[in-house]
N, CA, C and O atoms as a GROMACS GRO file, in nm:
protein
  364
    1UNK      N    1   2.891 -10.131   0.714
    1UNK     CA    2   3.032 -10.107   0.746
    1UNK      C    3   3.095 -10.030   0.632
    1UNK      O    4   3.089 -10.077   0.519
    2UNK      N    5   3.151  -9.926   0.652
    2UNK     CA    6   3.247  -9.858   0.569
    2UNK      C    7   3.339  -9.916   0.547
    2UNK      O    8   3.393  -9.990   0.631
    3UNK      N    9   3.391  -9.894   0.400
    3UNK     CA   10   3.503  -9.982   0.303
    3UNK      C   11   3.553  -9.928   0.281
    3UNK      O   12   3.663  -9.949   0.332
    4UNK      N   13   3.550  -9.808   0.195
    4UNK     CA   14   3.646  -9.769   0.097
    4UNK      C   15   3.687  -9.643   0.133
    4UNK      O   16   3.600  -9.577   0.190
    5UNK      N   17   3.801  -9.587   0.116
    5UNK     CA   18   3.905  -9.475   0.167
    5UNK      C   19   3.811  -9.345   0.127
    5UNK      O   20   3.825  -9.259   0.214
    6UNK      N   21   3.725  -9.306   0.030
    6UNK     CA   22   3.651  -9.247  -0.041
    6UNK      C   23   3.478  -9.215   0.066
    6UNK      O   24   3.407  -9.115   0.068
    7UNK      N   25   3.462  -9.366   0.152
    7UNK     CA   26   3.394  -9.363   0.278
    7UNK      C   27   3.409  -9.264   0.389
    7UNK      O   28   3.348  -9.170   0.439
    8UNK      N   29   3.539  -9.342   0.404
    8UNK     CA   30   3.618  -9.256   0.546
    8UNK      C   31   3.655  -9.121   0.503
    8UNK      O   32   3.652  -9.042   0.597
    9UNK      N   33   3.690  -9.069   0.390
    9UNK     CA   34   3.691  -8.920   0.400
    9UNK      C   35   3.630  -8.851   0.403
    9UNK      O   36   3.669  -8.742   0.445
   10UNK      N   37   3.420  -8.877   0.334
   10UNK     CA   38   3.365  -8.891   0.388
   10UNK      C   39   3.294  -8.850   0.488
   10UNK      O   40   3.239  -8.741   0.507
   11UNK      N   41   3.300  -8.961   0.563
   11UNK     CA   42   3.307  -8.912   0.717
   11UNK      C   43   3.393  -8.844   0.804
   11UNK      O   44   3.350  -8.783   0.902
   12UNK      N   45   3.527  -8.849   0.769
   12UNK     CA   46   3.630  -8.698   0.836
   12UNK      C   47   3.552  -8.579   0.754
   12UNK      O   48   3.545  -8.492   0.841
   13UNK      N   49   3.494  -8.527   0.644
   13UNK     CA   50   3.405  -8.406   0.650
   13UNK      C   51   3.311  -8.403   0.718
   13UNK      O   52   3.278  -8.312   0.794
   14UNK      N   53   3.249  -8.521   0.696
   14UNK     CA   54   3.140  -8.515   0.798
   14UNK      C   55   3.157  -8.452   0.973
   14UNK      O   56   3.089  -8.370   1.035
   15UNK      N   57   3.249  -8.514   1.003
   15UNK     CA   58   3.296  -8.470   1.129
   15UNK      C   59   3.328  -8.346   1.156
   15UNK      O   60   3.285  -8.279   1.250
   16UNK      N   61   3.436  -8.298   1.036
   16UNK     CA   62   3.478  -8.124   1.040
   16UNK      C   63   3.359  -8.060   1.060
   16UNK      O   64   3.348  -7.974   1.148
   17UNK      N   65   3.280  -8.087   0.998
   17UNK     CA   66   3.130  -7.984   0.977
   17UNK      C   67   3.081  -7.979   1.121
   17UNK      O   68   3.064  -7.880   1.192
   18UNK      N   69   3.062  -8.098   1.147
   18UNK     CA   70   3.044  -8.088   1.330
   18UNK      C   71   3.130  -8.066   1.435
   18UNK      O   72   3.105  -8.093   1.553
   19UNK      N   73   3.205  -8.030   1.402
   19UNK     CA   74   3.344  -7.964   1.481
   19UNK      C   75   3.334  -7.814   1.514
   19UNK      O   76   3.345  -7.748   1.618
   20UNK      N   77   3.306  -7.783   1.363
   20UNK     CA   78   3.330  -7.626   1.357
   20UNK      C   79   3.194  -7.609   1.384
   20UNK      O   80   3.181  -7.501   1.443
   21UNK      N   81   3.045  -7.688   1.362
   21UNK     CA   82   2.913  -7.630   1.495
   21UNK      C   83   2.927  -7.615   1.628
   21UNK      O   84   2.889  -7.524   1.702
   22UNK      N   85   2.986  -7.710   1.650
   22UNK     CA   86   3.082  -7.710   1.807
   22UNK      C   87   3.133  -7.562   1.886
   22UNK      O   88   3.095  -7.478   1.966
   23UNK      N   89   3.242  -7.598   1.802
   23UNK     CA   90   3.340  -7.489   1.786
   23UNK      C   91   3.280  -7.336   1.805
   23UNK      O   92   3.288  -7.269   1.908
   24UNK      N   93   3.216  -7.294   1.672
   24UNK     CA   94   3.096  -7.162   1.686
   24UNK      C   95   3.051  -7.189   1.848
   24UNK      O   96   3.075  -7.106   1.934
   25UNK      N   97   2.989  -7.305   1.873
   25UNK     CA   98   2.840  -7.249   1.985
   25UNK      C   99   2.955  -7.260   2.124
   25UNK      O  100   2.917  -7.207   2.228
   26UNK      N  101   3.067  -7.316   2.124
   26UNK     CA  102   3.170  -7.279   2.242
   26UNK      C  103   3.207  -7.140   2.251
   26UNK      O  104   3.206  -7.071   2.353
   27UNK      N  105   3.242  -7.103   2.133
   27UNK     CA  106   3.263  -6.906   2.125
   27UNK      C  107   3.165  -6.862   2.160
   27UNK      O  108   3.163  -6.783   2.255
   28UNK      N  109   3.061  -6.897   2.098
   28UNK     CA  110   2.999  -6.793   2.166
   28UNK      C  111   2.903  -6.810   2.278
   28UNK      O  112   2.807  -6.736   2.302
   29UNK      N  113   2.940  -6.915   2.344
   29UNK     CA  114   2.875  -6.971   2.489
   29UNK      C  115   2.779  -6.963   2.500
   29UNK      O  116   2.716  -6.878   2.563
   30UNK      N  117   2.717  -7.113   2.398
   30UNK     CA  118   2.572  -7.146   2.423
   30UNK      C  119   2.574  -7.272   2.382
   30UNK      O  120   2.484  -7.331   2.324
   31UNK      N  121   2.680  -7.312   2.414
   31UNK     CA  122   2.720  -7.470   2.426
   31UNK      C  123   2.730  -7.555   2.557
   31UNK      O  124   2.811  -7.516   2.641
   32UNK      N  125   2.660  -7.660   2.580
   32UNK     CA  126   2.658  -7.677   2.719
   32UNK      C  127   2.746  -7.770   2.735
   32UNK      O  128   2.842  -7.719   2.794
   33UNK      N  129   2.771  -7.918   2.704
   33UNK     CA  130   2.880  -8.009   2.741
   33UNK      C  131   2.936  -7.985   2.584
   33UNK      O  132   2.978  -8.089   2.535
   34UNK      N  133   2.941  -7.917   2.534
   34UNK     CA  134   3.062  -7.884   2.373
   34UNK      C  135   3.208  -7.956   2.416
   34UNK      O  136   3.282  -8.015   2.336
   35UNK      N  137   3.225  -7.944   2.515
   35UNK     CA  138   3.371  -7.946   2.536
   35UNK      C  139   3.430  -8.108   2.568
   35UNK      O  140   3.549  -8.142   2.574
   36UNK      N  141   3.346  -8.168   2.581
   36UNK     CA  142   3.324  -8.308   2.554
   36UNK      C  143   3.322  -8.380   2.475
   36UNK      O  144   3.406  -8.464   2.444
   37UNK      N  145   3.163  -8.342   2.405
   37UNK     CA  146   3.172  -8.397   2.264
   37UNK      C  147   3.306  -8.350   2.150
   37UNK      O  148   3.344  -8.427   2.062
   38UNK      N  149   3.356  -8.232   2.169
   38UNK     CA  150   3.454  -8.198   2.119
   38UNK      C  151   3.566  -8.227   2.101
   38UNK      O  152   3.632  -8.191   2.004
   39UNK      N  153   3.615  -8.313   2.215
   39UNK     CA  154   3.755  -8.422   2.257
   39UNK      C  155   3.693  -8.540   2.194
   39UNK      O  156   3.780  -8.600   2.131
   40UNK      N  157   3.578  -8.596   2.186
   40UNK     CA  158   3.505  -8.682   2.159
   40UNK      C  159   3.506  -8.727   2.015
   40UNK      O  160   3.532  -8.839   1.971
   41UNK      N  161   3.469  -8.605   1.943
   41UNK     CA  162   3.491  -8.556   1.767
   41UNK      C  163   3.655  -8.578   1.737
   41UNK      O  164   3.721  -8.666   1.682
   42UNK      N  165   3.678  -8.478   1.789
   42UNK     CA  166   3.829  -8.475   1.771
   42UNK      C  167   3.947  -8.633   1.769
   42UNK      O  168   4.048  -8.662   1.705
   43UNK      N  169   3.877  -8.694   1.861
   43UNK     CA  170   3.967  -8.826   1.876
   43UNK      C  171   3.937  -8.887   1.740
   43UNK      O  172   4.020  -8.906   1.651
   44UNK      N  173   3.775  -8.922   1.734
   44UNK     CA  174   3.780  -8.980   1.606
   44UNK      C  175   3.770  -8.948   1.490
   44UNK      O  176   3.715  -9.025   1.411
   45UNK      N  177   3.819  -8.834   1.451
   45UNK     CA  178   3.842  -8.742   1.339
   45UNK      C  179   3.972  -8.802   1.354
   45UNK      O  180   3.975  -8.885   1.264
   46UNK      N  181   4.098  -8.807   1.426
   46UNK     CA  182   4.232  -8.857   1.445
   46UNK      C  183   4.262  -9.014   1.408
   46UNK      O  184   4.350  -9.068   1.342
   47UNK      N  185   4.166  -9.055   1.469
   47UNK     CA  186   4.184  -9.201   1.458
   47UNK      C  187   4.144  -9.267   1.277
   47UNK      O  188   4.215  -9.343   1.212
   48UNK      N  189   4.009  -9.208   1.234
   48UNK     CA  190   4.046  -9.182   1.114
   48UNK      C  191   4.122  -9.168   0.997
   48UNK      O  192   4.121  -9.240   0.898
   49UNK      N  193   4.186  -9.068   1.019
   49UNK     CA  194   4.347  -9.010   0.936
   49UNK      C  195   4.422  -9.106   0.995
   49UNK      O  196   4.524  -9.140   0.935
   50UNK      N  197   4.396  -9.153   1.092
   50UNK     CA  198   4.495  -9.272   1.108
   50UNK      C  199   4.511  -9.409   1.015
   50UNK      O  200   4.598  -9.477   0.960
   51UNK      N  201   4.397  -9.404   1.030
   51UNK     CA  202   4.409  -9.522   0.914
   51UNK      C  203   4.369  -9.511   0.798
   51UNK      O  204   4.373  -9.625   0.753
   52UNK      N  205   4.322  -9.422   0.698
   52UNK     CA  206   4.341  -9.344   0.576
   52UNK      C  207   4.538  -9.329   0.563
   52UNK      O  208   4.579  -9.382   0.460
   53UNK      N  209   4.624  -9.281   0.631
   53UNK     CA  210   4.732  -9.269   0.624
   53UNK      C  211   4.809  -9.449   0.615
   53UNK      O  212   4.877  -9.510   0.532
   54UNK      N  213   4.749  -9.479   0.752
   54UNK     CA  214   4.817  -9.657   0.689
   54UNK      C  215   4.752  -9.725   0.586
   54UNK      O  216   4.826  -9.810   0.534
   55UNK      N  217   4.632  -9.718   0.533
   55UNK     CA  218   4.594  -9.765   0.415
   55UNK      C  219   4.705  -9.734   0.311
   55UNK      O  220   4.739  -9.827   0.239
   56UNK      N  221   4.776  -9.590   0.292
   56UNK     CA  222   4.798  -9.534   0.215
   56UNK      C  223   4.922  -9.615   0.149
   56UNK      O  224   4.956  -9.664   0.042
   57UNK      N  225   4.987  -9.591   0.340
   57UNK     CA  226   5.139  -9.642   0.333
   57UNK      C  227   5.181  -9.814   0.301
   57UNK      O  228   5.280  -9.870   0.253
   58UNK      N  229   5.038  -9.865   0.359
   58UNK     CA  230   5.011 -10.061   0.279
   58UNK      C  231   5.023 -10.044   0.150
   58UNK      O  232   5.115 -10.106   0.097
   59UNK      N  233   4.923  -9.942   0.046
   59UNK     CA  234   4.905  -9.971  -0.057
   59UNK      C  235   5.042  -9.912  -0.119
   59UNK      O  236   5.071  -9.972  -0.222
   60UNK      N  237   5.141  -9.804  -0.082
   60UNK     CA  238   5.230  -9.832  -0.162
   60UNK      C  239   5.363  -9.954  -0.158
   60UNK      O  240   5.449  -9.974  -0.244
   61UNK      N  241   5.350 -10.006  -0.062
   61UNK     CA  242   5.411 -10.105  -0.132
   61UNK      C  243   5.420 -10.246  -0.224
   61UNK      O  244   5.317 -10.312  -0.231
   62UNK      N  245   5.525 -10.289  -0.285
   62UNK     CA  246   5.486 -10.348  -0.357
   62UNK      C  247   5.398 -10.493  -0.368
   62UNK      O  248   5.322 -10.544  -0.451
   63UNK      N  249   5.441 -10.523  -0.259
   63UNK     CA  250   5.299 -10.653  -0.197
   63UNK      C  251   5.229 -10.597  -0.040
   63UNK      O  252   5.274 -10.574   0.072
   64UNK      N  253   5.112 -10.593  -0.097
   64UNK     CA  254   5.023 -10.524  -0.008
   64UNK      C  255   4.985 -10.636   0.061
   64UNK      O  256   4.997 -10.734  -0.011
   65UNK      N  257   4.935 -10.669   0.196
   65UNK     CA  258   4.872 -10.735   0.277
   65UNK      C  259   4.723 -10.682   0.287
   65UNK      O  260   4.690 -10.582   0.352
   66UNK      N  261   4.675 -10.728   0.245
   66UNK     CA  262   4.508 -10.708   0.220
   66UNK      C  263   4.468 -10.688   0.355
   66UNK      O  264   4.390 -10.595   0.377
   67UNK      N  265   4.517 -10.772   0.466
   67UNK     CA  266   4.427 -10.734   0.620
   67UNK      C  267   4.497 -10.620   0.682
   67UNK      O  268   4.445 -10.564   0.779
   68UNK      N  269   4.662 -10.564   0.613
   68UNK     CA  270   4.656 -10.487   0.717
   68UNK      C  271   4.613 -10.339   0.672
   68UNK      O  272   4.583 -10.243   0.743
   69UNK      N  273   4.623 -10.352   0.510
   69UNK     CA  274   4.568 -10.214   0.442
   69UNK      C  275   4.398 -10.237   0.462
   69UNK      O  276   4.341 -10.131   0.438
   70UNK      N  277   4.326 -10.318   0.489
   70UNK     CA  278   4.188 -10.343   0.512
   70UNK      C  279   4.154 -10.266   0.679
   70UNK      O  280   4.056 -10.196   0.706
   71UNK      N  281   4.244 -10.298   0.754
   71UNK     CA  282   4.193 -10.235   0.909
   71UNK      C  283   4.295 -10.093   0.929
   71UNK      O  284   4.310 -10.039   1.038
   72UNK      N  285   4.344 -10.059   0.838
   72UNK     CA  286   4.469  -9.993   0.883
   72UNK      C  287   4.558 -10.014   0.936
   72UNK      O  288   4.604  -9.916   0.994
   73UNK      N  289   4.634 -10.142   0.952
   73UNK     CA  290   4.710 -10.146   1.076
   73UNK      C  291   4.654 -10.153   1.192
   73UNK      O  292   4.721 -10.120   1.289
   74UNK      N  293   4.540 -10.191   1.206
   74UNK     CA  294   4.474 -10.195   1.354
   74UNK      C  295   4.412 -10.064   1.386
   74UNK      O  296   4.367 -10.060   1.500
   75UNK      N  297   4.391  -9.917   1.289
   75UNK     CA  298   4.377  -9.864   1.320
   75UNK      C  299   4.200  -9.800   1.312
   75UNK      O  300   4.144  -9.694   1.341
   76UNK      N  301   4.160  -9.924   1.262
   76UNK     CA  302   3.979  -9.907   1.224
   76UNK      C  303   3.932  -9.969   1.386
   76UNK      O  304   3.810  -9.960   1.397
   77UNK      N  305   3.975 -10.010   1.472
   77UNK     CA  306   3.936 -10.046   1.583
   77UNK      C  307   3.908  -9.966   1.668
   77UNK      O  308   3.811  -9.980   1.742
   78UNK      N  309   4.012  -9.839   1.677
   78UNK     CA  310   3.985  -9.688   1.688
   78UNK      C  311   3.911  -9.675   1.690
   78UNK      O  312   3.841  -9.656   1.789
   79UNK      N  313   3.864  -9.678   1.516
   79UNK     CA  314   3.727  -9.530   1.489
   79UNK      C  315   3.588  -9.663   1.550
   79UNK      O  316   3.491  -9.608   1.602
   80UNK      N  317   3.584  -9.764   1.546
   80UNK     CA  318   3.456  -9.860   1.581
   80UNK      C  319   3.414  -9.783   1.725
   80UNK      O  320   3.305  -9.726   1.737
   81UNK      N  321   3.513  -9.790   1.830
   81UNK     CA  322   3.449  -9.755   1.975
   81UNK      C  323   3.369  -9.698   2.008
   81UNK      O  324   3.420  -9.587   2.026
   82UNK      N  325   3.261  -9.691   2.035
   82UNK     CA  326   3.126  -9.608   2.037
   82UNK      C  327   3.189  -9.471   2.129
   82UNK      O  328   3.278  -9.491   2.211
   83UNK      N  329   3.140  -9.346   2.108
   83UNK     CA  330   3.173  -9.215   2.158
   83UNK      C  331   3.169  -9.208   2.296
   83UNK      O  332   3.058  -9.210   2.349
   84UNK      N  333   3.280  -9.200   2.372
   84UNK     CA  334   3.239  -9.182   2.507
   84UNK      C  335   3.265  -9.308   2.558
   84UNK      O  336   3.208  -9.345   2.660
   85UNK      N  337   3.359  -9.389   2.489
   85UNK     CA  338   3.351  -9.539   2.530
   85UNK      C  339   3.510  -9.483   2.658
   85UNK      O  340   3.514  -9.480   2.781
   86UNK      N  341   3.620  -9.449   2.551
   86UNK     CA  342   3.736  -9.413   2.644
   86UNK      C  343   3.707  -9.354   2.759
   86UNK      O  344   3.739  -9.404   2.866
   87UNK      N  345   3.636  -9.227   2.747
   87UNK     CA  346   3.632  -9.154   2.882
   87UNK      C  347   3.558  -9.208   2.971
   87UNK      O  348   3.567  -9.148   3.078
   88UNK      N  349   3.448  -9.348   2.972
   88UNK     CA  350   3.370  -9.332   3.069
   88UNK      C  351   3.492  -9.468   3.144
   88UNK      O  352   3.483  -9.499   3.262
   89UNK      N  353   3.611  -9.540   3.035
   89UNK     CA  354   3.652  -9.643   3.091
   89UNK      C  355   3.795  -9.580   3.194
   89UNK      O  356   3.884  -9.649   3.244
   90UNK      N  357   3.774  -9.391   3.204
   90UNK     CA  358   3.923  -9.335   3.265
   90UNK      C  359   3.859  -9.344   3.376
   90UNK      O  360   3.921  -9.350   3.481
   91UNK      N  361   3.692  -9.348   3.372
   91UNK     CA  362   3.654  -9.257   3.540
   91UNK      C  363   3.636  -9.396   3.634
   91UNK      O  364   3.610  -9.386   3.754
   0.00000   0.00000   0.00000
């Protein structure tokens, strides 16, 4: 399990890097479901910065709550959902 804010950013490069492979093989159309995995990337690249940002905003104040700067605000529940979990629960 990833911990530390230094983790998760991390993995938001990690993600950019596979965004912009994406990205390339959609231009130049030799990407077959790209456009999927791409909403797919994209969400949890978002959900991410989501809670990197509430970590941020817990730790500045002056009494921090350890569980909610620990999940983000609820927002590490986000990034857990396995890929493809939302869209297969729209159809």
């Amino acid at each position: 399990m990833l911990e530390t804010n230094g983790q998760f950013e991390s993995l938001i490069r990690s993600l950019d890097s596979q965004i912009a492979k994406l990205e390339r093989s959609v231009l130049q159309g030799t990407a077959g479901r790209a456009g999927t995995m791409l909403d797919e990337l994209w969400a949890r690249r978002r959900s991410l910065r989501l809670l990197i940002l509430n970590r941020r905003v817990e730790a500045a104040k002056p009494v921090v709550d350890f569980q909610k700067w620990r999940d983000g605000n609820g927002a590490i529940y986000l990034c857990v959902a396995p890929l493809g979990a939302k869209r297969k629960a729209s159809m």
